[in-house]
GUDO-474792 format. One record per residue (C-alpha): residue in three letters; z, x, y. Coordinates in pm, whole numbers, plus 32768, in hexadecimal, padded with zeros to 4 digits. Layout:
N
alaZXY/...
//
This chain:
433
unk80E675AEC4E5/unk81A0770BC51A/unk816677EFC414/unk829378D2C39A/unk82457A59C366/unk82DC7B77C2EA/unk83677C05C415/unk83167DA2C485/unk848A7E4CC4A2/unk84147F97C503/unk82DC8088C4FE/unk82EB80F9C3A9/unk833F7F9FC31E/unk82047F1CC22A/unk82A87DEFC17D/unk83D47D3DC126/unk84BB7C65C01D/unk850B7B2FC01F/unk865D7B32BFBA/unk86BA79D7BFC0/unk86527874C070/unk873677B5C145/unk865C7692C13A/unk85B975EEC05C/unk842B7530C059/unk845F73E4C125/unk85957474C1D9/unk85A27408C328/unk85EB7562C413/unk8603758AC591/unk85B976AEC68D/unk868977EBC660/unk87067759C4D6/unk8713784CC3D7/unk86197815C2E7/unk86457930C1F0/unk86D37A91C1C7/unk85F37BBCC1DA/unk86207D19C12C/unk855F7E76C1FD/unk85937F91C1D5/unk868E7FDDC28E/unk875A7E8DC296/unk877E7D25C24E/unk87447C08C339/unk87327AA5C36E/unk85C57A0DC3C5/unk85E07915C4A3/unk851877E1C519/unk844877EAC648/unk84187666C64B/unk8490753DC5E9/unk83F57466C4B8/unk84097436C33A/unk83E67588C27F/unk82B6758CC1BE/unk827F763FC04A/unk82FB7777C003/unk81C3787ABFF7/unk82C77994BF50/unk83D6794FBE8A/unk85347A0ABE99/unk85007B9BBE18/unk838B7B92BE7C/unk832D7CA4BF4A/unk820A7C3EC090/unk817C7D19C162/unk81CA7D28C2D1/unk80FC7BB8C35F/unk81207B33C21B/unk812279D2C202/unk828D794DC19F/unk827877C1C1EA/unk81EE76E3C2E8/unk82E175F8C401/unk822774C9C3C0/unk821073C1C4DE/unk821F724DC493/unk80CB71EFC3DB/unk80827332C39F/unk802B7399C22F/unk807D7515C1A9/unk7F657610C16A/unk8062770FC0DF/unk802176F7BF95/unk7EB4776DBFBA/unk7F397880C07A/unk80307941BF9C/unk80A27A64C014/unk80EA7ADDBEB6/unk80D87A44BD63/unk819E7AE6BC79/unk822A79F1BB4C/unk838D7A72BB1C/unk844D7AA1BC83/unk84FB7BF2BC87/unk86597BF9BC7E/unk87817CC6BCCD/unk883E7D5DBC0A/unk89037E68BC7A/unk8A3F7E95BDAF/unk8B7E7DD0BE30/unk8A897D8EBF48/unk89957C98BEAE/unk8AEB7C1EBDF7/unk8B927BC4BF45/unk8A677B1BBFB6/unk8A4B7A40BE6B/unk8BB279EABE7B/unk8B77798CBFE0/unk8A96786FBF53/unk892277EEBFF2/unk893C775EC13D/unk895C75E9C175/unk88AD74F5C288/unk89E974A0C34C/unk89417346C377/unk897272EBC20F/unk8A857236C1A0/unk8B7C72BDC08D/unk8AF271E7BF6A/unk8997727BBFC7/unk89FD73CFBFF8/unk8AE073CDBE98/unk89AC7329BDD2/unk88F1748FBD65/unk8A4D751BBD2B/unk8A7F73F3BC59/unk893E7414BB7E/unk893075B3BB8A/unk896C7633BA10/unk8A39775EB9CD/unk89607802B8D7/unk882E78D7B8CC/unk871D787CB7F3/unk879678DAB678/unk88EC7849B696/unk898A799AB766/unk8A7C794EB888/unk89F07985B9B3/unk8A8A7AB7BA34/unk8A677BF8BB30/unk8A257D61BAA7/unk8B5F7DCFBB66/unk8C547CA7BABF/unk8B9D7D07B960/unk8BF57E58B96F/unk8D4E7E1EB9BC/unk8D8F7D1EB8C2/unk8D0D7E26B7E8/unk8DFA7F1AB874/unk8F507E21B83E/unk8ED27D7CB6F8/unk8EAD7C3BB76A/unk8D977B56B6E5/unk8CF07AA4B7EF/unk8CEC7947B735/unk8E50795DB77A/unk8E34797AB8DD/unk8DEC7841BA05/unk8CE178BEBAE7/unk8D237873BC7F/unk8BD37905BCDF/unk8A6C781ABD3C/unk8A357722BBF9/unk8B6E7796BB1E/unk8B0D792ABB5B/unk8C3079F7BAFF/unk8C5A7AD9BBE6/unk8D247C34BBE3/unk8E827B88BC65/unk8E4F7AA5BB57/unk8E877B93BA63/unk8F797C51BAFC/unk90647B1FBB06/unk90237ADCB985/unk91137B4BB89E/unk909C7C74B7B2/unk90F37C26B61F/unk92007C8DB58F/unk91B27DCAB4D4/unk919D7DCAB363/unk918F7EDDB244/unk90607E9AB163/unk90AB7EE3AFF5/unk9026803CAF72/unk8FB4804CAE23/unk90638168AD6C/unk8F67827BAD24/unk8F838325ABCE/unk908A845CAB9F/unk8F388515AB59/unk8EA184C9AC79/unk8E90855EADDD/unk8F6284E7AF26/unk8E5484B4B024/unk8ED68516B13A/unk8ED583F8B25D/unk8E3B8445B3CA/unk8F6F8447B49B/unk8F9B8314B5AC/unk8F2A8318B6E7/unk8F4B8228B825/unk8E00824CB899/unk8D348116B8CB/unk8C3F8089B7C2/unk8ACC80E3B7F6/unk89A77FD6B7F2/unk88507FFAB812/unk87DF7F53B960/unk86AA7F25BA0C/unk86BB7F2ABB85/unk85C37ED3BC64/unk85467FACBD6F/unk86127F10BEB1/unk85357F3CBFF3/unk86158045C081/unk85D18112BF27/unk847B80E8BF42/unk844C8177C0A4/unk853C8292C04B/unk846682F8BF0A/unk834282ECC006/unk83BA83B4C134/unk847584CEC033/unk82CF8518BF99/unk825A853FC104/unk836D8605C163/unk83968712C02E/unk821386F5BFE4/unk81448736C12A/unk826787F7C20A/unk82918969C1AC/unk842D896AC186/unk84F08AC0C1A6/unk868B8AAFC1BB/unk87548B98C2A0/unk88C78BA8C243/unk89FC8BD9C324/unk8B958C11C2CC/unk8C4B8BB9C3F7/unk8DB18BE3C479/unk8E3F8A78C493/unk8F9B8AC6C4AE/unk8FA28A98C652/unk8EC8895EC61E/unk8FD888A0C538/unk90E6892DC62A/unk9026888EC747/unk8FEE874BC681/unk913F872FC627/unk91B68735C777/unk90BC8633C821/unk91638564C6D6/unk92B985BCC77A/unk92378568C8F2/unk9156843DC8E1/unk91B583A6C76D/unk9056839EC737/unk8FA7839AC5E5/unk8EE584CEC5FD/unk8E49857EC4BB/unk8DD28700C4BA/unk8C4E864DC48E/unk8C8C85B6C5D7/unk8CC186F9C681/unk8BA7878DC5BB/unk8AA88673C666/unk8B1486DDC7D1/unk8ADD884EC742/unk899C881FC6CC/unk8934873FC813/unk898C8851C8FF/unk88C38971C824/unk87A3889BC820/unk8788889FC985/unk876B8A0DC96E/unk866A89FDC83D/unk8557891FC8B3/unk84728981C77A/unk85558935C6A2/unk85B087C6C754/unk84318742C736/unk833B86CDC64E/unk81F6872BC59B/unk80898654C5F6/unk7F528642C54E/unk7ECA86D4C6B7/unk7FF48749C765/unk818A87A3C755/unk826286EBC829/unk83958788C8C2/unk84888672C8EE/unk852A8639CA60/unk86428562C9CD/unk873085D6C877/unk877684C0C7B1/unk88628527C650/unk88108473C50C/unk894E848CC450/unk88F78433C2C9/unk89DD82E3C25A/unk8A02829AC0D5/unk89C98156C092/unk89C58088BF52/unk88488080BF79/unk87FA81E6BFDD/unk880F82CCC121/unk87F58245C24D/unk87FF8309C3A8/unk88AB8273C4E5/unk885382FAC607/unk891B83A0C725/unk883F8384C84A/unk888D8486C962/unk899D854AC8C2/unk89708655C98F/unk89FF8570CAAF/unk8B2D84BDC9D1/unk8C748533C9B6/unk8D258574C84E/unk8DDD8442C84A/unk8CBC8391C8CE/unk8BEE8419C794/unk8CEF83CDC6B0/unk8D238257C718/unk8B8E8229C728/unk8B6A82D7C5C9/unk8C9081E1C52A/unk8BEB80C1C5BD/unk8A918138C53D/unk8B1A8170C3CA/unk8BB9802AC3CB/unk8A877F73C41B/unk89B28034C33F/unk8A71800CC214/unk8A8C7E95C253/unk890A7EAEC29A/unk891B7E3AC3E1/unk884C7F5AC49B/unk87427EFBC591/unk863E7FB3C5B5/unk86518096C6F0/unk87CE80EBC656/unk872781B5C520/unk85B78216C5BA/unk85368344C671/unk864A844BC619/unk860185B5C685/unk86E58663C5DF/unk879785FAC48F/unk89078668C3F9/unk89628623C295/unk8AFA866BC257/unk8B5E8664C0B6/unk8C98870BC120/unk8D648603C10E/unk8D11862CBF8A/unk8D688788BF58/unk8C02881EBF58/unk8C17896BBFC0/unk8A8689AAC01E/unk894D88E3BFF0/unk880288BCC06F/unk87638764C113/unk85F786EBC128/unk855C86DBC26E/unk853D8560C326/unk8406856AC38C/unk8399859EC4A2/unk84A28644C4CF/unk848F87F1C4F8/unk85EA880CC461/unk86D5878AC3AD/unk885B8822C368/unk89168814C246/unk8A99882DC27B/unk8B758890C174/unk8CEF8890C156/unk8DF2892DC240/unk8F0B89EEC165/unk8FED8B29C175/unk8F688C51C104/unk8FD98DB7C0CF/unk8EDF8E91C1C8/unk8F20900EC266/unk8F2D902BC3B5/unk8EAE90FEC48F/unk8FFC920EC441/unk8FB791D8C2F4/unk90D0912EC2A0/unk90C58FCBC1BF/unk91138EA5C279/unk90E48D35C236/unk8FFB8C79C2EF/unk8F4D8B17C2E7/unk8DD88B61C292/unk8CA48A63C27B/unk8B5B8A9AC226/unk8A1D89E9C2C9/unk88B789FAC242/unk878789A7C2ED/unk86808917C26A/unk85388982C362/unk83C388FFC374/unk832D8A52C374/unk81E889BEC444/unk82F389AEC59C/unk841D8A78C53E/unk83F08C0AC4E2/unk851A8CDDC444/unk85608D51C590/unk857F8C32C63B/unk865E8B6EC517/unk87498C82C51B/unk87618CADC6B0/unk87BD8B13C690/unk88B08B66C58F/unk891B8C79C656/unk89678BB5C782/unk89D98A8DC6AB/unk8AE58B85C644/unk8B498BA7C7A4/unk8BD88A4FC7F2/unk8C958A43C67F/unk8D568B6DC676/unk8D9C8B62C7F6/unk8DE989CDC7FC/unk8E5189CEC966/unk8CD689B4C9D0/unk8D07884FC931/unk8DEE87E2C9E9/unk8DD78853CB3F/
//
């Protein structure tokens, strides 16, 4: 008998959902099979089968969360009778279930997983017998096809589902064809009486009351953001730099190498090579000592449907620009796809977070434990300044703030990073050469 566990995907990992089961009890399974899907954290995997045999009871069923060594199922060998079931990793009596995101969409419309060894009549049998409504006669439906049904007017008994057991998903809807808009009747009001005056139209979307369950991503960001902005004494430093040679340099490694290359991506080498001059600021806070990291390794914060996530750009110092900027697309991709492993978003010394690219002009970030820093980068735009003559001039101006664990970085020493920081933006050569 080989017992299946919740698996530990990195140090600060405590327990896990089970999204969804490939296999079912009495399912035969070999080595290296996936069994079922996992949700950390950070990301989403598949949990496979270290030996062959029939898969026993499931000890948590799909939404439940375990802790890390929880007891999922047992690989039974032939003869072999399950002790799962006295063994529960959790017993809750209604399985949570999502309910929110295109992403758990695409996986339902992707279907469960099928033993390849079963023959089409088999495999079409629970497809065959699934029903396509919820308990109390509603179609069985995601949030996200819901809300847009709600948004065209169409009624969902109208519409054929293509997702697991009948689910309409959102292409469903989008494919269905809205009413045909009719006038109700108004009822005349009296001469006497006043013409209430009718809220003008809007296209914004209906509203709906929801209630989402805490994804395991959520969860560990709620956590990390109290030990961050409760025990570490924050203070915020902020800079307005000179960008304009910095998007004239970018623009013309564009025009040389056809490389995608962003103004965060020059930022990252930036802050690498100021680091290296700042070693309190690139290091970390103990219970007994600080550590001054000999490495610099850039977290650069990723929005993802779930939360924040920070990929990590190990030895920046010692990577070119296009070299950062292919590494962070890469990153982003897989962390928005929840694909991450663990030594890819772990042990960052230094962390960026860039809202520019939504037009916010200054804002301050919380700290990443354990980090000492953390840098909050704001939009590059033209802006009217006087010059040293003067005179009014246009220039391209962006403001950073820095967000600094007052235990390992002073005033002093935040603004002589900043200070140096400023060095390799406005003079963008250093960069490059």
């Amino acid at each position: 008998m080989a017992e299946l566990i919740m698996p530990k995907m990195g140090d600060a990992m405590t327990e896990g959902k089970v999204v969804r089961w490939y296999k079912q009890p009495g399912d035969a399974v070999k080595k290296g099979e996936a069994v079922a899907e996992i949700e950390t954290d950070k990301v989403n995997l598949d949990l496979e089968a270290e030996s062959d045999g029939t898969l026993g009871a499931h000890a948590a069923k799909e939404g439940d969360m375990v802790p890390v060594g929880g007891l999922l199922a047992n690989i039974l060998a032939p003869g072999e009778e399950d002790a799962a079931p006295s063994r529960r990793a959790t017993d809750k009596k209604d399985s949570v279930k999502h309910t929110t995101g295109e992403y758990h969409e695409a996986i339902e419309q992707k279907g469960p997983r099928r033993d390849r060894s079963a023959s089409p009549e088999t495999a079409a049998a629970p497809e065959a017998a699934a029903e396509s409504t919820e308990a109390g006669g509603r179609r069985r439906s995601s949030p996200l096809a819901r809300r847009i049904a709600a948004d065209m007017g169409v009624s969902l008994d109208s519409v054929q589902g293509s997702g697991p057991h009948g689910r309409i998903v959102a292409a469903d809807v989008k494919g269905a064809k809205p009413p045909a808009a009719t006038a109700p009747a108004e009822a005349e009001a009296p001469k006497s009486a006043p013409v209430a005056m009718k809220a003008p139209t809007t296209n914004a979307p209906a509203l709906e009351t929801k209630i989402i369950p805490l994804s395991a991503m959520r969860r560990t960001i709620a956590k990390r953001l109290a030990e961050s902005t409760g025990p570490i004494p924050h203070f915020y430093l902020t800079a307005d730099y000179d960008v304009t040679n910095l998007i004239s340099t970018r623009q013309q490694l564009l025009d040389i190498t056809g490389a995608k290359l962003s103004l965060n991506d020059f930022i990252i080498r930036a802050v690498a090579l100021a680091l290296r001059h700042h070693p309190n600021v690139n290091s970390s806070w103990g219970d007994d000592a600080i550590t001054q990291h000999g490495e610099v390794h850039v977290g650069v914060a990723v929005a993802t449907q779930d939360g924040l996530i920070t990929p990590v750009i190990r030895n920046a110092d010692q990577k070119s620009v296009v070299d950062i900027a292919t590494e962070v697309r890469l990153l982003a991709d897989k962390a928005k796809n929840r694909k991450l492993k663990p030594d890819e978003y772990q042990h960052s010394t230094f962390t960026i977070s860039n809202l520019g690219a939504w037009g916010i002009e200054e804002f301050t970030a919380i700290i990443n434990p354990p980090n000492a820093a953390i840098l909050a980068i704001g939009t590059a735009e033209p802006r009217a300044i006087v010059d040293a003559n003067r005179q009014v001039i246009v220039r391209d101006r962006m403001k950073v703030t820095m967000s600094c664990d007052h235990r390992l970085v002073d005033g002093a020493i935040g603004a002589e990073f900043l200070k140096t920081l400023r060095q390799y933006i406005e003079q963008p050569l250093r960069l490059v050469v």
